[in-house]
PyMOL commands that place a pseudoatom at each C-alpha (Angstrom):
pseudoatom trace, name=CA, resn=UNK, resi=1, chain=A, elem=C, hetatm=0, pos=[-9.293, 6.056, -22.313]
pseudoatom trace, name=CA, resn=UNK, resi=2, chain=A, elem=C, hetatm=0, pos=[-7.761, 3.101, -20.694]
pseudoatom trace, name=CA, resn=UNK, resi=3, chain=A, elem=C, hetatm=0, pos=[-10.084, 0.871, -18.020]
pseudoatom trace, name=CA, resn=UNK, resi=4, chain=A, elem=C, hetatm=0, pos=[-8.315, 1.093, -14.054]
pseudoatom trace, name=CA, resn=UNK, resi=5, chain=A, elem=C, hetatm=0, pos=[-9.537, -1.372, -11.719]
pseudoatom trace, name=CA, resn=UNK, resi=6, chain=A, elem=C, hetatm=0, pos=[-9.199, -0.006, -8.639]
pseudoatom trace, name=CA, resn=UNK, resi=7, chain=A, elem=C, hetatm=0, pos=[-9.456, -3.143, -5.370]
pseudoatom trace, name=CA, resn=UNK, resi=8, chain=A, elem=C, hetatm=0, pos=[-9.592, -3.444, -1.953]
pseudoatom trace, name=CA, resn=UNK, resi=9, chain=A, elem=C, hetatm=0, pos=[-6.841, -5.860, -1.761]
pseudoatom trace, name=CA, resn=UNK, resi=10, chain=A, elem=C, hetatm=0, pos=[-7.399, -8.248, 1.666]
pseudoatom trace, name=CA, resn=UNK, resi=11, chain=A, elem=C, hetatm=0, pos=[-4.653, -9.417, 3.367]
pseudoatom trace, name=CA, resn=UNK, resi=12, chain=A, elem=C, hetatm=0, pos=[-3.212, -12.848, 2.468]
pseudoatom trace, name=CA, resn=UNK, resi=13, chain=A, elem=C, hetatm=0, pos=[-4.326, -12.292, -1.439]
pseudoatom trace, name=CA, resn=UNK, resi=14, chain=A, elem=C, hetatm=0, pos=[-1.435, -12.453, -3.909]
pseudoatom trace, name=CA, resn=UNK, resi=15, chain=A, elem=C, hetatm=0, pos=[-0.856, -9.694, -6.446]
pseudoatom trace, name=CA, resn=UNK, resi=16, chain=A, elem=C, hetatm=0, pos=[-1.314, -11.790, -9.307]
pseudoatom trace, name=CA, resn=UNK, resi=17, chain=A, elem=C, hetatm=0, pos=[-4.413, -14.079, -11.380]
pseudoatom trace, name=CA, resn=UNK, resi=18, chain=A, elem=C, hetatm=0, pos=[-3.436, -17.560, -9.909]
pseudoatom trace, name=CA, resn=UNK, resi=19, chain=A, elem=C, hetatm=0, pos=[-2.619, -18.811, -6.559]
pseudoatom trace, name=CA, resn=UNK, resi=20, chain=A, elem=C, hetatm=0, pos=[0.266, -19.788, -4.806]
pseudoatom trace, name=CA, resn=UNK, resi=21, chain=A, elem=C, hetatm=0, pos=[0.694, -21.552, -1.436]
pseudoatom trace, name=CA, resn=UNK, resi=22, chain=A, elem=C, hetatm=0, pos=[-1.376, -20.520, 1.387]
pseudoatom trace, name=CA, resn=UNK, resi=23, chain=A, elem=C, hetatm=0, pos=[-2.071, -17.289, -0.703]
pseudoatom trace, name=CA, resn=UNK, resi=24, chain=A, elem=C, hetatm=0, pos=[-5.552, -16.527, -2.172]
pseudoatom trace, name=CA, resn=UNK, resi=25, chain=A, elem=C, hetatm=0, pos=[-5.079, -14.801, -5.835]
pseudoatom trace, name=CA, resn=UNK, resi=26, chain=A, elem=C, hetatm=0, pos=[-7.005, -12.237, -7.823]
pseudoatom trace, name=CA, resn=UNK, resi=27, chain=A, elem=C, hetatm=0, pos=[-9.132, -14.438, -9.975]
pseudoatom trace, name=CA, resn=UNK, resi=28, chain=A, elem=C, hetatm=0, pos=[-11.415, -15.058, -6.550]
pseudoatom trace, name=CA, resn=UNK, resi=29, chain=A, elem=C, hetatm=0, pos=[-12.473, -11.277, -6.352]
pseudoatom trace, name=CA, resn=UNK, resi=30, chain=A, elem=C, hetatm=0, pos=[-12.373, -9.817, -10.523]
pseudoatom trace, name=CA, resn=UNK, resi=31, chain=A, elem=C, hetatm=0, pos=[-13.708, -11.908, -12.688]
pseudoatom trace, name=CA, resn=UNK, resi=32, chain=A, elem=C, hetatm=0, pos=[-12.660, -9.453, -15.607]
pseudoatom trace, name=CA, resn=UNK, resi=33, chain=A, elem=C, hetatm=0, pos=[-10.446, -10.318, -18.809]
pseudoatom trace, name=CA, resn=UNK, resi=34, chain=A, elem=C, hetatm=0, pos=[-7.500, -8.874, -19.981]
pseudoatom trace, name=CA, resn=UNK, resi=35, chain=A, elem=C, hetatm=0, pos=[-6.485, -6.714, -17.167]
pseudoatom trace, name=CA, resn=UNK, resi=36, chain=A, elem=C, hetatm=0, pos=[-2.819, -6.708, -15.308]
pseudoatom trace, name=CA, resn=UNK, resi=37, chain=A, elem=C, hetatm=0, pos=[-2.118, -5.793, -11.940]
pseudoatom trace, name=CA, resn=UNK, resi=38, chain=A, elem=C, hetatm=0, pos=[0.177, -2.038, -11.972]
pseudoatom trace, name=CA, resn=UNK, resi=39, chain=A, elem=C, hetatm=0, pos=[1.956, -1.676, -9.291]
pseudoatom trace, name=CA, resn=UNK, resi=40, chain=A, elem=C, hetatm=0, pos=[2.005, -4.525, -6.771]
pseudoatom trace, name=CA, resn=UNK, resi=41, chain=A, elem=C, hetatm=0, pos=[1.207, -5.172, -3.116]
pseudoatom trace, name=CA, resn=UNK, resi=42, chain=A, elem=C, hetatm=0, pos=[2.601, -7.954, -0.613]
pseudoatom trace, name=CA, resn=UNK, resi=43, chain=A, elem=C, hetatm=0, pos=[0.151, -10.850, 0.152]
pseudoatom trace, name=CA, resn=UNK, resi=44, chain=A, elem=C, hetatm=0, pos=[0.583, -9.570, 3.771]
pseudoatom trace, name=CA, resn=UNK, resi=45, chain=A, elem=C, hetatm=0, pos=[-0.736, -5.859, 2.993]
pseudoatom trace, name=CA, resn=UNK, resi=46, chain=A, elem=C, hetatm=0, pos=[-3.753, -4.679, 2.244]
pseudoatom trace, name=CA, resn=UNK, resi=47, chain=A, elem=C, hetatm=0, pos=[-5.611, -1.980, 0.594]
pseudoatom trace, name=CA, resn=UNK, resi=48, chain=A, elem=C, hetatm=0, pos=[-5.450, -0.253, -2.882]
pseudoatom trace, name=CA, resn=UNK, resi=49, chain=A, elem=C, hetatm=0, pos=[-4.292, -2.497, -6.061]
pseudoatom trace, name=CA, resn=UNK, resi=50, chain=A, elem=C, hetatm=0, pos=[-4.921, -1.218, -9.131]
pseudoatom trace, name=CA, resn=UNK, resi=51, chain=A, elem=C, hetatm=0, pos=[-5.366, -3.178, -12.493]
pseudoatom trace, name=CA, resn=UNK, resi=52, chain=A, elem=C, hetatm=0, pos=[-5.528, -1.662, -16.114]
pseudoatom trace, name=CA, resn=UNK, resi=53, chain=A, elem=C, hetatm=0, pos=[-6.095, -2.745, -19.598]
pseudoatom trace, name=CA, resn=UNK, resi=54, chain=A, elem=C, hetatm=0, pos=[-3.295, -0.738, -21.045]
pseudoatom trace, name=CA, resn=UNK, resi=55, chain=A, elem=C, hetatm=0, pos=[0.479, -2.076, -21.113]
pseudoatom trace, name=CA, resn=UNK, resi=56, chain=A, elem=C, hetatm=0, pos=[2.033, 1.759, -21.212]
pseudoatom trace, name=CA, resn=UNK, resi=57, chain=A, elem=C, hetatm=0, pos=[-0.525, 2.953, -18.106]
pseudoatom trace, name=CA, resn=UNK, resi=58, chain=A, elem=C, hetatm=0, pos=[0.468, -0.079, -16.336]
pseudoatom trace, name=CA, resn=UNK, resi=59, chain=A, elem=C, hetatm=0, pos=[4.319, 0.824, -16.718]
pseudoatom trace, name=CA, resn=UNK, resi=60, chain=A, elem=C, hetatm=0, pos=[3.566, 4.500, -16.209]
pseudoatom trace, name=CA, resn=UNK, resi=61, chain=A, elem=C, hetatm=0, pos=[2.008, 3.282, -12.731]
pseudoatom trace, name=CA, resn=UNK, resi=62, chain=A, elem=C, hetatm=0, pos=[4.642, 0.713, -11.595]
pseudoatom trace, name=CA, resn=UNK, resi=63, chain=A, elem=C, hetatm=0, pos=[7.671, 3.404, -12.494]
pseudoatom trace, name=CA, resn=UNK, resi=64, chain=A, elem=C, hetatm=0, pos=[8.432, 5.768, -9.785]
pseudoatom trace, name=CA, resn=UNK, resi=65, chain=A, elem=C, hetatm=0, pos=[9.918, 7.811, -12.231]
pseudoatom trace, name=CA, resn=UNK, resi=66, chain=A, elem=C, hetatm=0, pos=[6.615, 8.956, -12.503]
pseudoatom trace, name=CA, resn=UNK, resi=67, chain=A, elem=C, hetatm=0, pos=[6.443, 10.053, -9.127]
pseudoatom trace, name=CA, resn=UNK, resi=68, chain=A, elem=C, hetatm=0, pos=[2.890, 9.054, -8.333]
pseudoatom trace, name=CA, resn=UNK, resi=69, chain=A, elem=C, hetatm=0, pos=[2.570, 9.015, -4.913]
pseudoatom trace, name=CA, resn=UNK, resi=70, chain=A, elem=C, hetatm=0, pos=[1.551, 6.181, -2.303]
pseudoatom trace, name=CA, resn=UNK, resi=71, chain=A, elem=C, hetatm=0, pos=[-0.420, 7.121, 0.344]
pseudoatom trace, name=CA, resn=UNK, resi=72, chain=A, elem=C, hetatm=0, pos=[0.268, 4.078, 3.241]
pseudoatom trace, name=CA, resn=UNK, resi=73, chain=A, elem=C, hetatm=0, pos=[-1.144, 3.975, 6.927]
pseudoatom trace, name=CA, resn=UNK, resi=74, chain=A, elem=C, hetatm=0, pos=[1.100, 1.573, 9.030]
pseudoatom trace, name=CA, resn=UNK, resi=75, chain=A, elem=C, hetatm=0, pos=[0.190, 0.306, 12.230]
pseudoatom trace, name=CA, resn=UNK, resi=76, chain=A, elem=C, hetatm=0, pos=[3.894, 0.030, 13.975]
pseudoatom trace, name=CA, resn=UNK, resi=77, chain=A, elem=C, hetatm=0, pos=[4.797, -1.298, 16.980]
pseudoatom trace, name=CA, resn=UNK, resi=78, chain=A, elem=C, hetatm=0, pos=[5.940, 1.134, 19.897]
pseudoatom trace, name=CA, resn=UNK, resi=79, chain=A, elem=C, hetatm=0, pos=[5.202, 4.921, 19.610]
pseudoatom trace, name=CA, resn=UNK, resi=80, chain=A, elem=C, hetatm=0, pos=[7.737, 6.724, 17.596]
pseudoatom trace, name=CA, resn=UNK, resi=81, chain=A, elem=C, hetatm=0, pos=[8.324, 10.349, 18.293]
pseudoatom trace, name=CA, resn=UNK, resi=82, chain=A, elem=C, hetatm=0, pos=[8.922, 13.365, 16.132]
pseudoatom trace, name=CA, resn=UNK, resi=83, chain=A, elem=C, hetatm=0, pos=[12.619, 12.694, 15.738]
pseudoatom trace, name=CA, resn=UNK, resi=84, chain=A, elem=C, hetatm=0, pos=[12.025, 9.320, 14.619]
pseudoatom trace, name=CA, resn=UNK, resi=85, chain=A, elem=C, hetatm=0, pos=[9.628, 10.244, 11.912]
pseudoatom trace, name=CA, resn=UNK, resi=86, chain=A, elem=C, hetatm=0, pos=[12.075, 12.940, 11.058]
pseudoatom trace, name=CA, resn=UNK, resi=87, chain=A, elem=C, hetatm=0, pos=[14.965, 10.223, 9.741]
pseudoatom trace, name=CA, resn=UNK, resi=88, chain=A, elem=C, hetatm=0, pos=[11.634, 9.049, 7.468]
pseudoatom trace, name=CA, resn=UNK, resi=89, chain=A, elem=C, hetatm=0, pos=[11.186, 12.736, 6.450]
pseudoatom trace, name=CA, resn=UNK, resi=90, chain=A, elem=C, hetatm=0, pos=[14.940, 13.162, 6.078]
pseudoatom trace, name=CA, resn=UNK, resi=91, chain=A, elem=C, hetatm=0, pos=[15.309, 10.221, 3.449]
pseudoatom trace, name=CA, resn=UNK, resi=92, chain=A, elem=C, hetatm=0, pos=[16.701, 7.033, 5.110]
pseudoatom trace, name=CA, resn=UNK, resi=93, chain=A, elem=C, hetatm=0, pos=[19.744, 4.685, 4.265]
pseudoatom trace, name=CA, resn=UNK, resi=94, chain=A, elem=C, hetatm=0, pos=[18.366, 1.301, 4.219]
pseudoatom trace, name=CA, resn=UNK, resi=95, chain=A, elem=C, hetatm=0, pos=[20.369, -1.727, 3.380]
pseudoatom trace, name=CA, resn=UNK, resi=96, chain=A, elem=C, hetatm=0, pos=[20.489, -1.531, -0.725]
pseudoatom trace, name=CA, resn=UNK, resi=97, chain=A, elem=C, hetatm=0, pos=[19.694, 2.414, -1.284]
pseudoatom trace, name=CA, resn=UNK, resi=98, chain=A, elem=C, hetatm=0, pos=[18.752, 5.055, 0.519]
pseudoatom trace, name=CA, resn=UNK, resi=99, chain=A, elem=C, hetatm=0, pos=[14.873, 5.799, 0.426]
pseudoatom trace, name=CA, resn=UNK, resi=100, chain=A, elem=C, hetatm=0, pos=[13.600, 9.219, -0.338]
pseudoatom trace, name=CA, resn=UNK, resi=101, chain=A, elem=C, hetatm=0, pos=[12.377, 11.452, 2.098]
pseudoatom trace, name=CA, resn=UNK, resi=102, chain=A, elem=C, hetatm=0, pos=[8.384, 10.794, 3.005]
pseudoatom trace, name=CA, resn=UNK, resi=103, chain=A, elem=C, hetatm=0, pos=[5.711, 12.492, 4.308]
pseudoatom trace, name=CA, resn=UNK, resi=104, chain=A, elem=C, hetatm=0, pos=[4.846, 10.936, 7.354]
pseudoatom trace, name=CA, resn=UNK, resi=105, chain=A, elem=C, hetatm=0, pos=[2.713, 11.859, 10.079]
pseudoatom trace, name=CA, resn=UNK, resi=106, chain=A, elem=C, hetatm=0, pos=[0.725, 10.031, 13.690]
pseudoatom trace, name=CA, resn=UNK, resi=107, chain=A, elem=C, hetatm=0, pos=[-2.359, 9.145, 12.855]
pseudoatom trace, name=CA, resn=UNK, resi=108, chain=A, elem=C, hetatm=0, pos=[-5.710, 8.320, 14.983]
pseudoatom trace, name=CA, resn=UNK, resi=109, chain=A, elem=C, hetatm=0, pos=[-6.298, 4.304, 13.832]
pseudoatom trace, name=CA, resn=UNK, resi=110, chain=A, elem=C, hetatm=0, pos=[-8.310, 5.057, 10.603]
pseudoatom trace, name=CA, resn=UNK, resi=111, chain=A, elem=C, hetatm=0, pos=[-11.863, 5.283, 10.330]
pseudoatom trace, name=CA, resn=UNK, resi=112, chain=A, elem=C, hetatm=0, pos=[-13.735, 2.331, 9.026]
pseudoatom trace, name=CA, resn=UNK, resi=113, chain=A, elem=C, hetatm=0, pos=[-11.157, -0.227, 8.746]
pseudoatom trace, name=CA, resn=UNK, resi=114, chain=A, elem=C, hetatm=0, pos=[-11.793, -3.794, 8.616]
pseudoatom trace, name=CA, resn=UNK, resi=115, chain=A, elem=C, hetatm=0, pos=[-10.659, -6.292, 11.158]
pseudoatom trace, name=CA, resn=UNK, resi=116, chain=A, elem=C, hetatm=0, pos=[-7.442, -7.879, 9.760]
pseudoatom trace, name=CA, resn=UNK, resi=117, chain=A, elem=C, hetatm=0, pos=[-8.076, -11.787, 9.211]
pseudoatom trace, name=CA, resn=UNK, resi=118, chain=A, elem=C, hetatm=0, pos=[-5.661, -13.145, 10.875]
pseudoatom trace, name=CA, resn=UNK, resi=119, chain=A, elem=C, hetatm=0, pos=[-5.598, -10.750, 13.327]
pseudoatom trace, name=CA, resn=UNK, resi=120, chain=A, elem=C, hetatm=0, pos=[-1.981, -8.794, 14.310]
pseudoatom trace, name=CA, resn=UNK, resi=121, chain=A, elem=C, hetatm=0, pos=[-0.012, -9.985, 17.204]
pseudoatom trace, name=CA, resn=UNK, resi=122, chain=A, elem=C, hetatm=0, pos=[-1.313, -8.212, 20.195]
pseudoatom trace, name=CA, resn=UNK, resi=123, chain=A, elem=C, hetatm=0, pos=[1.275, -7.450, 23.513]
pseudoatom trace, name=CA, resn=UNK, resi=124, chain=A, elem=C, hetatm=0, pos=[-0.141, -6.187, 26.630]
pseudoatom trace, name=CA, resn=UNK, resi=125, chain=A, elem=C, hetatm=0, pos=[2.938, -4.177, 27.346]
pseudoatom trace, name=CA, resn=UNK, resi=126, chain=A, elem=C, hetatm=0, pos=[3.724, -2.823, 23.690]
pseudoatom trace, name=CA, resn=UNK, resi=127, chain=A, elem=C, hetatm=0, pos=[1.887, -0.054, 22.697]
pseudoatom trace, name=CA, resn=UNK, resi=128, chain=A, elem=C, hetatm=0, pos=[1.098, 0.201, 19.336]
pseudoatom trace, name=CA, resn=UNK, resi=129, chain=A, elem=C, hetatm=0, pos=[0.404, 3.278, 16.938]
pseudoatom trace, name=CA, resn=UNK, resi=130, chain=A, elem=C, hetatm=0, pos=[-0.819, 4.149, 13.640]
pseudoatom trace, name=CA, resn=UNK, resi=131, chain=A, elem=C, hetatm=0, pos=[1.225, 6.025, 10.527]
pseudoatom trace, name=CA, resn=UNK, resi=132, chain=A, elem=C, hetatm=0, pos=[0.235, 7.702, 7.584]
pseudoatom trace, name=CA, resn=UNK, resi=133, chain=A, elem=C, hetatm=0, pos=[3.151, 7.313, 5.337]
pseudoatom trace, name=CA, resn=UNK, resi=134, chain=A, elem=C, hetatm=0, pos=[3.332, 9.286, 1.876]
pseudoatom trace, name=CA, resn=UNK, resi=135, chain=A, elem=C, hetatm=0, pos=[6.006, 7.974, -0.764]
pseudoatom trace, name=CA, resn=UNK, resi=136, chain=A, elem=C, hetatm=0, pos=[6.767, 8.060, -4.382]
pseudoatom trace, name=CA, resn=UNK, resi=137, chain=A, elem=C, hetatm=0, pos=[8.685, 5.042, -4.758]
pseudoatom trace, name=CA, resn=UNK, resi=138, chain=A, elem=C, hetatm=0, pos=[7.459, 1.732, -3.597]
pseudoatom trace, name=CA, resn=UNK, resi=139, chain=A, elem=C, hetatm=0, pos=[9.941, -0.637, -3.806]
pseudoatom trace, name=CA, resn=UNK, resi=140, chain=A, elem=C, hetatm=0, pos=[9.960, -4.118, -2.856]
pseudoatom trace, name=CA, resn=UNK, resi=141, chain=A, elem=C, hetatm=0, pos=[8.609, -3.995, 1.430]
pseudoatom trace, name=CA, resn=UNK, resi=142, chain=A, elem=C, hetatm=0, pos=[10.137, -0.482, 1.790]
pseudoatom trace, name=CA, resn=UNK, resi=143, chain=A, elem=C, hetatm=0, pos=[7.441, 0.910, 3.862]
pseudoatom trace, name=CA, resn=UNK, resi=144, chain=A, elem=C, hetatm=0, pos=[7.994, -2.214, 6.572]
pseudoatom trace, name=CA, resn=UNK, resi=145, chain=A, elem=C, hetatm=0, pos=[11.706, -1.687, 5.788]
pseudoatom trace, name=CA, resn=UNK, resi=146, chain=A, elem=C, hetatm=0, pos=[11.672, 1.904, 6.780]
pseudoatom trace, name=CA, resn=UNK, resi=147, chain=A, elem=C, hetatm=0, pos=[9.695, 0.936, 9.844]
pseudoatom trace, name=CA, resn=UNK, resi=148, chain=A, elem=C, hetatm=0, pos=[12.408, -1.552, 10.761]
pseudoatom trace, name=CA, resn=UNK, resi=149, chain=A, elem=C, hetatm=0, pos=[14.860, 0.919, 10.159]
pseudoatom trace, name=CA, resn=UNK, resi=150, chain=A, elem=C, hetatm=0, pos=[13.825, 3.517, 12.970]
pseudoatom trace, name=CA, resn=UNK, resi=151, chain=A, elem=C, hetatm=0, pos=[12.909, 0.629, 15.673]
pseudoatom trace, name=CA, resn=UNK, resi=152, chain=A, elem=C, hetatm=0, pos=[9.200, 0.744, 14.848]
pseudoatom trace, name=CA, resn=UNK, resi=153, chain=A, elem=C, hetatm=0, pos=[8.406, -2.591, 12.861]
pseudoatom trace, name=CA, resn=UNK, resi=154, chain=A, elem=C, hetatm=0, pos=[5.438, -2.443, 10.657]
pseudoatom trace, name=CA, resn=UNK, resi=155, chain=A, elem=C, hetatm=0, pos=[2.690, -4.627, 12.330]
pseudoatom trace, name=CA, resn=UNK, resi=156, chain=A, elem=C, hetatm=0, pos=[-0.049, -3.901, 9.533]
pseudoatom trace, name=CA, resn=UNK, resi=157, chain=A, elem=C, hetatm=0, pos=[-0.058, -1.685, 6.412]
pseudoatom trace, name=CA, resn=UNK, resi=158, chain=A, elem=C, hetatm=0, pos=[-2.535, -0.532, 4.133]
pseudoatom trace, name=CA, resn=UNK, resi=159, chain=A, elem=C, hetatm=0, pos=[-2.383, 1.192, 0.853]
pseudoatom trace, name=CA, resn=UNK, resi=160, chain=A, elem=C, hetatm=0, pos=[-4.946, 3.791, 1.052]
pseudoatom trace, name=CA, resn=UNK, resi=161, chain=A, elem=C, hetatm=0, pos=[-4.153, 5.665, -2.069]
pseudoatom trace, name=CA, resn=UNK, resi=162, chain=A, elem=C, hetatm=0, pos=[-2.664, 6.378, -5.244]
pseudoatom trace, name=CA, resn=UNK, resi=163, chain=A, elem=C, hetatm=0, pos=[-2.231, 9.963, -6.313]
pseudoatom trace, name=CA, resn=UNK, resi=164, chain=A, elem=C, hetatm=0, pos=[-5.901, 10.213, -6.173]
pseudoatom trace, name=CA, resn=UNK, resi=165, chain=A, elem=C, hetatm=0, pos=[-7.398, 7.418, -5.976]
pseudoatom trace, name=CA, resn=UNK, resi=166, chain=A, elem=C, hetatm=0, pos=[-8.099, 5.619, -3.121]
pseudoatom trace, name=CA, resn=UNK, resi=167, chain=A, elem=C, hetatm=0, pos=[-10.159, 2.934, -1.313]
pseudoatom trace, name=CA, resn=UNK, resi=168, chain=A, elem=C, hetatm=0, pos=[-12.443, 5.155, 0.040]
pseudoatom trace, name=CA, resn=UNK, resi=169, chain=A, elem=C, hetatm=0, pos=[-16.090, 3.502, -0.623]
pseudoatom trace, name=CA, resn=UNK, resi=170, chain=A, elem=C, hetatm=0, pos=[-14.832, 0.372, -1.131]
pseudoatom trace, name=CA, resn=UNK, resi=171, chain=A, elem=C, hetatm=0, pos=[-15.314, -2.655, 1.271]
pseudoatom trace, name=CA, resn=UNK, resi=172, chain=A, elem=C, hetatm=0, pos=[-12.825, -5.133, 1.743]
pseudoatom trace, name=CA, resn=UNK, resi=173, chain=A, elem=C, hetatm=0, pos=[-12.417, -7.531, -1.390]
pseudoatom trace, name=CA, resn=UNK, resi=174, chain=A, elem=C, hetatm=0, pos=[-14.614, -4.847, -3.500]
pseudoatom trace, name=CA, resn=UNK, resi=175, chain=A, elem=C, hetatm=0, pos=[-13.772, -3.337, -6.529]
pseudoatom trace, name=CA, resn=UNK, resi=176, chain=A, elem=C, hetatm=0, pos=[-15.062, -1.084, -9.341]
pseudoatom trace, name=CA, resn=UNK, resi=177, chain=A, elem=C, hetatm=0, pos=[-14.037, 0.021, -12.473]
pseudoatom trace, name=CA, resn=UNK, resi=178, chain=A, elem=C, hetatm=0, pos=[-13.066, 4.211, -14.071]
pseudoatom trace, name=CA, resn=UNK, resi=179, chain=A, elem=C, hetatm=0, pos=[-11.515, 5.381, -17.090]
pseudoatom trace, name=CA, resn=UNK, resi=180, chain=A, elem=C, hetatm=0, pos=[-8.811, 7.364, -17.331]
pseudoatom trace, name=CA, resn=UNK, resi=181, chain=A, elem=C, hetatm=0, pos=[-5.003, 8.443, -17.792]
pseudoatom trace, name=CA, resn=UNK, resi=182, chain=A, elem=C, hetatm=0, pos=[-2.225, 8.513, -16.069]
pseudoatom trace, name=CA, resn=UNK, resi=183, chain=A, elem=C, hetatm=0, pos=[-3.032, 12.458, -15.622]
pseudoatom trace, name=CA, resn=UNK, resi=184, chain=A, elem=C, hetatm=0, pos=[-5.865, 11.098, -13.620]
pseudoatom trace, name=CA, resn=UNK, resi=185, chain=A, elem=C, hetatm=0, pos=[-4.355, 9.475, -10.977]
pseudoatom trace, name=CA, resn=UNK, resi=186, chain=A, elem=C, hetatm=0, pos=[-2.031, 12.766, -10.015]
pseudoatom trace, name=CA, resn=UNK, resi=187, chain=A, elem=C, hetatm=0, pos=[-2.526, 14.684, -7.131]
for i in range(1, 187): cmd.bond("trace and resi %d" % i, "trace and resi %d" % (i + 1))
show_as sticks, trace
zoom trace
C-alpha cells in the first residue's frame, strides 16, 4: 500500500516543496519526507492536491489516460444558461485541442467554503454564479479555459475531488494521510 496525502490546497500556494515569488509552497503546510505532489493545481486555485510516496501511483494519478475524474466547482462570472453548459457537455474546441465533454451542472455556492484570501473581484452589476464541473483530463488551466471559452470567465475554482476522494473534512491548509491504490481513488 502506497501513502496519499490528500490537502486542502489555499489559494496562492504553489504545487511544489519550495517557494517561488509571491507564492507560498508546500513545505509551510506538510512537513512529511519523501512525498511528490500527483497531479498539480495552479497557485491561484484551491482545494484538493494530492501527494504520494509511490513514483508509478503518482504517474497513474497525473495521466488522464487513467481517466480519474476531477470533480471542480467554479465560481464564473455572469450566469450561463443550459445551452452554454451544453458546448461544456458537448466537448469544446479550445485553442490547442479540443476538451472532452464534462459533466457540468449550476450549483448553490458550496457549503462550508472558506473566504478566499485575497478576496475575488466583486461588480455590483455582474452577477456571478457557481459550477460544478466534472472532467477526466486536467490539463494545464483548462477548467478557466473552458470558462473563457463560453463567455463565463472563471473567477474562483476549487478542486473538490478526485475519483473519491475529496476535501470534505478538511479545513483550509489541512491535510491527512490514507493508504491505498490507484483502485482506491475510482469512482
Amino acid at each position: 500500500m502506497s501513502r496519499i496525502v490528500i490537502f486542502n490546497k489555499p489559494y496562492g500556494v504553489l504545487s511544489q516543496f519550495t517557494p517561488e515569488g509571491r507564492w507560498r509552497a508546500l513545505n509551510e503546510f506538510i512537513p512529511l519526507k519523501d512525498v511528490y505532489v500527483a497531479g498539480r493545481l495552479d497557485a491561484d486555485s484551491e482545494g484538493l492536491l494530492l501527494l504520494t510516496d509511490d513514483g508509478k501511483l503518482q504517474a497513474r494519478i497525473a495521466d488522464p489516460k487513467h481517466k480519474l475524474v476531477k470533480t471542480y466547482w467554479a465560481q464564473v462570472e455572469g450566469e450561463p444558461v443550459e445551452a452554454d453548459l451544453d458546448r461544456l457537455r458537448a466537448g469544446i474546441r479550445l485553442s490547442d485541442f479540443t476538451a472532452q465533454p464534462a459533466q457540468v451542472r449550476r450549483i448553490d455556492p458550496p457549503p462550508d467554503l472558506w473566504p478566499r484570501d485575497p478576496p475575488i473581484r466583486y461588480r455590483a452589476a455582474i452577477p456571478t454564479c457557481w459550477l460544478e464541473i466534472r472532467i477526466a483530463e486536467g490539463k494545464n488551466r483548462q477548467v478557466r479555459r473552458m470558462g473563457a471559452a463560453i463567455g463565463y470567465p472563471v473567477l474562483r475554482l476549487v478542486r473538490a475531488a478526485v475519483g473519491r476522494i475529496s476535501i470534505a473534512g478538511l479545513g483550509l491548509g489541512e491535510w491527512r494521510v490514507q493508504e491505498g491504490t490507484i483502485d482506491d481513488l475510482r469512482d
